[in-house]
Every structure is written in structure tokens, then in C-alpha cells.
C-alpha positions in Angstrom: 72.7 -81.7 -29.6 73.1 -78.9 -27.3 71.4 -75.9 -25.5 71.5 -72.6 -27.1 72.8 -70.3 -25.1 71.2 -67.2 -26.0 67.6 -68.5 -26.2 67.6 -72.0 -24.4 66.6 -73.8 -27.6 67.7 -76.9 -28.4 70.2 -76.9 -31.4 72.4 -79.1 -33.1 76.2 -78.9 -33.6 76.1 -75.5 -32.1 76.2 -73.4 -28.8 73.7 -71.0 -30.2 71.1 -70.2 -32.3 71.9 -68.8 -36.0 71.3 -64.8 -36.5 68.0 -64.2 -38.2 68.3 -62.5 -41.0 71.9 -63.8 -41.5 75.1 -61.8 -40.2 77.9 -62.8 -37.6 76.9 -64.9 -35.1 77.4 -63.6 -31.0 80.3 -64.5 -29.4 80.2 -67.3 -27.6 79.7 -66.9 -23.6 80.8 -69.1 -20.7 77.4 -70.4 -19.4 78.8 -70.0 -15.8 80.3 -66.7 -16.3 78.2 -64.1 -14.4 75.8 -62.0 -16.2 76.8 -58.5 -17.5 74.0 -55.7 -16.7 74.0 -52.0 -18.1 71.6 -49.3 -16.6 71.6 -45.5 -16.3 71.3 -43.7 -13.6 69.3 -40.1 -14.0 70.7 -38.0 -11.7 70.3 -34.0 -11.6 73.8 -32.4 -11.6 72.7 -30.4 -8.6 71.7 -32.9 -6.5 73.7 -32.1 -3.8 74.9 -28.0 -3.9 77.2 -26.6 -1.8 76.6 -22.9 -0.7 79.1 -22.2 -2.8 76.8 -23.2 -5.9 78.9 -26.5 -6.7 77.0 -30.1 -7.2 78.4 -33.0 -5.7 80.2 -34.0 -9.3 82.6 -30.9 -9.4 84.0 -31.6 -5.4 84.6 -35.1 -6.3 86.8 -33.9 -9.2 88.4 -31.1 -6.8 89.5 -34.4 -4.9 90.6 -36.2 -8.0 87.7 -38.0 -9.6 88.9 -38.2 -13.2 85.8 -40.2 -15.1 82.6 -38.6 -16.4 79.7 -37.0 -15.0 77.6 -39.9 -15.9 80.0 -42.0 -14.3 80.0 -40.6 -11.2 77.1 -40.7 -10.3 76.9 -44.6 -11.7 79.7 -45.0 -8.7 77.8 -42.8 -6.6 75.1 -45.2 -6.9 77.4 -48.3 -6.4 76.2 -49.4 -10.3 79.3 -50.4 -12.9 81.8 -51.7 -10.8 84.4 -49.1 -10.5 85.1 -47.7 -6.8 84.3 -43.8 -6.1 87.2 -41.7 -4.5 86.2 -41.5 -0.6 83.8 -38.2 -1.3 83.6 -35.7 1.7 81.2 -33.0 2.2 81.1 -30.9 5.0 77.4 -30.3 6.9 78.2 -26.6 7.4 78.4 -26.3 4.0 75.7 -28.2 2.4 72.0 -26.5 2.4 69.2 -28.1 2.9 67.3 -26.6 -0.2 63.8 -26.4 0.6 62.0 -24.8 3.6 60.8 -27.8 6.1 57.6 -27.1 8.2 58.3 -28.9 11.8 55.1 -30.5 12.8 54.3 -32.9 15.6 57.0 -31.1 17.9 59.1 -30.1 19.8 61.6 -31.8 17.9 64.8 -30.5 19.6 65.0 -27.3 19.7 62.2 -27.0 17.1 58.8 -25.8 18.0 55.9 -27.2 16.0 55.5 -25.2 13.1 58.3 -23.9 13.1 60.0 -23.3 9.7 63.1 -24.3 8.9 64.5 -22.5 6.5 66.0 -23.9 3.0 69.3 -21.5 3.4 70.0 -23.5 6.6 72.3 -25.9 6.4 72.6 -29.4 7.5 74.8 -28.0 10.6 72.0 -26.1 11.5 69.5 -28.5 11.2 71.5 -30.9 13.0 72.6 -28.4 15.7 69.1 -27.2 16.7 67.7 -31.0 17.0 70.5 -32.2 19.3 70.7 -29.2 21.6 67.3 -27.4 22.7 67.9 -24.5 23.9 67.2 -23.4 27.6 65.5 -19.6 27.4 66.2 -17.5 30.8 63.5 -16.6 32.9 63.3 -13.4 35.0 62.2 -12.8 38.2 60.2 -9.4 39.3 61.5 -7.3 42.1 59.7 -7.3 45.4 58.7 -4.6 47.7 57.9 -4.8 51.6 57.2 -1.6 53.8 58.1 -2.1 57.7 56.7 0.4 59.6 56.8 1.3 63.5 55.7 4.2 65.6 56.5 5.6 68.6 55.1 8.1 71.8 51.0 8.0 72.4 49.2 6.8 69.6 45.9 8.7 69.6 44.1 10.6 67.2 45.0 14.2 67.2 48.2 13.4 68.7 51.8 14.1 66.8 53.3 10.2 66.1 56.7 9.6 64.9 56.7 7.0 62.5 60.1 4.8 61.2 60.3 3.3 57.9 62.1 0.5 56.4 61.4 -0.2 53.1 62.7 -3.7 51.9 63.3 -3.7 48.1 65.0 -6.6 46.5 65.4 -5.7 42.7 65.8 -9.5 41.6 65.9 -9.3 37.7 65.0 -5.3 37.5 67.0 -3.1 37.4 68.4 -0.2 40.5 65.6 1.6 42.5 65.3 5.0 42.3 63.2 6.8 44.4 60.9 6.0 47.6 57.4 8.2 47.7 55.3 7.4 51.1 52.1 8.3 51.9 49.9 8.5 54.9 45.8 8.4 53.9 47.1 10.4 50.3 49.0 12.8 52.4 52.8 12.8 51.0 54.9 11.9 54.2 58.2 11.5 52.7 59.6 11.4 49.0 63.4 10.2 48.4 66.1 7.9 48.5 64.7 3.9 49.2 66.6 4.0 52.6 65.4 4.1 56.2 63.8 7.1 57.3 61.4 8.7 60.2 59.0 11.5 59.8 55.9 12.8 62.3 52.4 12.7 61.6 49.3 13.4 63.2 46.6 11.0 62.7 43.0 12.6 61.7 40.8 9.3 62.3 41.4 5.6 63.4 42.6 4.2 60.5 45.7 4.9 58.9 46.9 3.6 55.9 50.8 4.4 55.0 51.5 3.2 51.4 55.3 3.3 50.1 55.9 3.1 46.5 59.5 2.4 45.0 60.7 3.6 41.1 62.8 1.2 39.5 64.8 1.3 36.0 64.7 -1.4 33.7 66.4 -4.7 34.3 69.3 -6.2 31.5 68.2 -8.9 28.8 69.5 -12.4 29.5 70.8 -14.5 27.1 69.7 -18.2 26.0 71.9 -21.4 26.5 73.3 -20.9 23.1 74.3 -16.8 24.4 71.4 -15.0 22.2 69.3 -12.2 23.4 66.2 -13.2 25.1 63.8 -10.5 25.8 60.3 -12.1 26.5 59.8 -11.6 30.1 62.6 -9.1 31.0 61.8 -6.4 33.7 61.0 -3.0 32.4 61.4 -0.1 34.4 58.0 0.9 36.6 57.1 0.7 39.8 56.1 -1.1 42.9 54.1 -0.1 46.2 53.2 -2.1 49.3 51.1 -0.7 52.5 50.0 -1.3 56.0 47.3 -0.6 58.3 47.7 1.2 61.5 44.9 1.3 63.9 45.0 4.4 66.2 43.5 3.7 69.6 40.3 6.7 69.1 39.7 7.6 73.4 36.8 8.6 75.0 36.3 10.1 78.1 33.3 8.8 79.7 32.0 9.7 83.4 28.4 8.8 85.1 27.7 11.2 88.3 24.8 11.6 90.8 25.5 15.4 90.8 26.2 18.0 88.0 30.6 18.2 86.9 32.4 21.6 86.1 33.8 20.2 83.3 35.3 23.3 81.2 39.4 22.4 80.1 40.8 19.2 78.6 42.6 18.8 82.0 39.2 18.6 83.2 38.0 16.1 81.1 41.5 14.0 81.8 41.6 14.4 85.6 37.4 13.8 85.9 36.2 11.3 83.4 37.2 7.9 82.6 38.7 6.4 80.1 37.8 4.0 77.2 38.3 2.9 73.3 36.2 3.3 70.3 36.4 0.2 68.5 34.9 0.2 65.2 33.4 3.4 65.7 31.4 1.9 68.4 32.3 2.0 72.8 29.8 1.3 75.6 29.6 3.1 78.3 28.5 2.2 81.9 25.8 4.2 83.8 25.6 4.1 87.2 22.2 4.1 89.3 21.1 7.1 90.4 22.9 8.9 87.4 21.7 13.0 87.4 24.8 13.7 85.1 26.7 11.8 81.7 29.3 13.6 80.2 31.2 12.4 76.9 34.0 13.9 75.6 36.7 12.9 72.6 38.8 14.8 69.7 37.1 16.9 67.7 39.2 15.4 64.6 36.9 12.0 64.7 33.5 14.1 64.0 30.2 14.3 65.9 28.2 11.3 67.3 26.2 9.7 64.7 24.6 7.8 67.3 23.6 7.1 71.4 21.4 4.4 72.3 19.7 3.3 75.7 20.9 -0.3 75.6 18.1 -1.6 78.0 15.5 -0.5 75.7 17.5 0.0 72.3 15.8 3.6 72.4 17.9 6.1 70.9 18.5 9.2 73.3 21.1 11.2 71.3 18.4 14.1 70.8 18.7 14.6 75.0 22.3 15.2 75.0 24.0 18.7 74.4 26.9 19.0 72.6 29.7 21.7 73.4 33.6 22.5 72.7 36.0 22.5 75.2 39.5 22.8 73.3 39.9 20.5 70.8 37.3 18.1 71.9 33.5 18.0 71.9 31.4 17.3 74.8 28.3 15.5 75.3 26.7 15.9 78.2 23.3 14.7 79.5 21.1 16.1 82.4 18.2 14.2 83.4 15.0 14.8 85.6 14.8 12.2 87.0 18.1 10.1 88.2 18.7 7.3 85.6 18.9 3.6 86.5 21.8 1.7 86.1 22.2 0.9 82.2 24.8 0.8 79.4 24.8 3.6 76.6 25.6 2.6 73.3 28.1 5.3 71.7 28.7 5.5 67.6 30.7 7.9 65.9 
């Protein structure tokens, strides 16, 4: 009595059960001898494609693999016992077939959504993710206008003026030409270099603006040497400014007697002198006063307003205004002597 070997059955006088149906029996197998397993693989010839248009089969071959296609791919698989020839494949020359959305990035040098293209090839792919790439970034230029005068600094009065105009270009390109103005007056229009010109100011503020031309600054290139243009300096321009408060006079005086006042050397050797600031100077009245005179450059306009600061009364209906050169006069004879106040003067 024995065990059969094919079914487990218990037989007698044999290893194994008869054949149905009749026919040769199996041959006998060693029950400790391993058992023998067949499958096939399915496996697409094109699999892996070269860009050359070759599957993985025919480089094997070009390296010596002499079995079938069927076979190969049985070894490739590591199914039928028979060692595969060593089979290389270079990633620069292996695509990776089918375009690849990035999402949940930056992966590497991938952005998400990005798409990575199925012509690229593993080399690529492999490249990007392992080295981001560093994109340049470009720096504007910067402008700074230094100005400085010199002689009296009064309205109606010629001023020299120097310039030094500070451009750094940084990632622009060369500077081209320096315009200045003075209140929208051209002063000076040329090379961005140091220069000097005169003006003569027409009110208390002046406001000197410089503008500098510049040409367009060169393209940078990314860590991996490409073009990168986002960002880079085109040509325009630039302008900075500064304020420059003239000192605006006027000649005050406060007498118990009537003044011959009739020149500017008059009004310089006779009255005294003080500031407008912010359109606005006070001026002291002594007691007793039979005589104010007022005078400044005709350039800064007529008195808008004179008030009695005592009383806040406004008195600029009892002065009289007359020219003497290039200044106007205001000049006040009372009735009666004035006490001592302070007149309130607004131009």
C-alpha cells in the first residue's frame, strides 16, 4: 500500500494512480524533488523604448541575448530559471512616454502643475528633481540729486546753483541723459555729470527736480546658464527732487514822523529787516507810530492780508500801496499816533 503521488490516494502495489481512460501511465517523480512551475509572462514588446524606437528586447540582443522574445522577458522577470545578460540602458536615452502633471510641489525644480513632458527623458526628469534651479534677480537703478547754492538767497535775486546727480545703474543698463528743472523751468539738459547753472527764484519755494534716461539692462541667466528675463531692467527713466526754501525779506519800519522813502537804497538803509515764513511775518509797532512802511519784491505778489493783532481787525484797506523799483510799498498814515501793537502781514 502506498500513496499516490499524483493525487494522494491510497493505492496498492503502485506509486500512482492508473490513467482514466487507459493510456501510459506518468512518469514517476521523486516525492522530494522540487516542484516544476510554467507561467507566461505578457509583456508588450515596447515596454521600454529607446528614442531611437527600439524595445528593451532588441538592445538585449544588440548585447548578445540569443533566446526568444518570450524568453526574455520570462528572465526579465526572473521566471524560468535561466540568467539574463547584465542589460544596460542609458537614462538619456530612455523616454518617459506619457506626459506627467507635477502636483503637490515644488518637487525639485518642478513647480506644481507643471507638466512634464512625455518626450523627456529619464535624464531630464531626474536632472530637474535633484537640482532646482536658482532664477537671477535684478536690482533697479537709483537716482539721488545733491543740490547746493551759493551768494544771497532771496527771491528776485540771481543764485548759482551746483548739481551732483548720483546715479547708480545697478542691473540697468548706461545713463544717458540728465534733464533738470527748477519749478518746470528747464535749467540744464545733458550729460549725468556735475554741473552749475544760475537761477532767479520767483517765490519761496523752489522745487529743482533732475531726471536721468537710462537704456535697458542685459538678461541674466539661471543656475543652469538659460535666459531669464522676468524682472530685467528695461530702459526708462528715473527722477528725484528737493526743496529749497528761499528766505522771502521784508522791510519793515514803525516811525513817529512821516519817511522819504523813494529808492530800494532807501528802503535798505531806512527800514528793518525780517522773514516771511509761510507767507506770514509780524511786524512790531512802536507807540506813538504816525508812519508804517512795508516794502518787499514785487516777484512774491501783493498783500493778501494785514491784521491789527490786538484786536484781530483787519486794516489792509488803510494802507496805500506804491512801486519803488522792483518792490511794492505799503505804507500807512494814521490820525491819530498808533499804540504800541504787532501787525500781522500775509502775502
Amino acid at each position: 500500500m502506498s500513496i499516490c503521488n499524483s493525487c494522494n490516494n491510497t493505492v496498492v502495489g503502485r506509486r500512482s494512480c492508473p490513467p482514466s481512460g487507459g493510456g501510459t501511465k506518468p512518469a514517476a517523480r521523486n516525492p522530494m524533488s522540487p516542484v516544476m512551475m510554467e507561467f507566461e509572462v505578457e509583456t508588450p514588446t515596447n515596454f521600454i523604448q529607446g528614442l531611437d524606437g527600439k524595445s528593451a528586447y532588441d538592445y538585449a540582443r544588440e548585447g548578445g541575448y540569443t533566446l526568444s522574445e518570450k524568453q526574455f522577458y520570462k528572465d526579465l522577470a526572473g521566471v524560468g530559471g535561466i540568467e539574463a545578460p547584465e542589460l544596460k540602458l542609458l537614462a538619456s536615452s530612455v523616454r518617459v512616454g506619457v506626459d506627467i502633471e507635477v502636483k503637490g510641489g515644488p518637487v525639485g525644480g518642478y513647480e506644481d502643475g507643471d507638466i512634464i513632458s512625455k518626450e523627456s527623458t529619464v535624464l531630464d526628469v531626474l536632472t530637474k528633481l535633484f537640482r532646482r534651479v536658482i532664477n537671477p534677480t535684478y536690482v533697479a537703478p537709483s537716482f539721488n540729486l545733491e543740490v547746493t547754492t551759493s551768494g544771497v538767497l532771496a527771491v528776485g535775486s540771481p543764485v548759482s546753483f551746483s548739481v551732483h546727480p548720483v546715479f547708480v545703474r545697478n542691473d540697468a543698463g548706461s545713463a544717458t541723459n540728465l534733464t533738470i528743472t527748477v519749478n518746470d523751468r528747464p535749467a540744464y539738459s545733458g550729460y549725468v555729470e556735475d554741473t552749475t547753472f544760475t537761477f532767479t527764484p520767483t517765490s519761496p519755494n523752489l522745487v529743482i527736480k533732475g531726471e536721468v534716461r537710462y537704456n535697458e539692462g542685459a538678461v541674466k541667466t539661471d543656475s543652469e546658464g538659460i535666459p531669464y528675463p522676468t524682472g530685467h531692467i528695461a530702459a526708462g527713466t528715473i527722477s528725484d527732487e528737493t526743496l529749497i526754501t528761499v528766505p522771502t525779506e521784508l522791510y519793515y519800519g514803525s516811525f513817529a514822523a512821516v519817511q522819504d522813502i523813494s529808492s530800494v537804497a532807501d528802503i535798505k538803509s531806512k527800514l528793518a529787516l525780517t522773514q516771511f515764513v509761510d507767507n506770514r511775518a509780524s511786524v512790531p509797532i512802536n507807540e506813538g507810530t504816525m508812519f508804517v512802511a512795508l516794502a518787499y519784491s514785487k516777484l512774491l505778489g501783493g498783500i493778501s492780508a494785514i491784521k491789527q493783532f490786538s484786536t484781530g481787525d483787519e486794516i489792509l484797506a488803510n494802507f496805500e500801496r506804491v512801486e519803488v523799483g522792483d518792490y511794492y510799498m505799503y505804507t500807512l498814515s494814521p490820525v491819530t499816533a498808533v499804540q504800541a501793537d504787532t501787525y500781522v502781514v500775509r502775502i
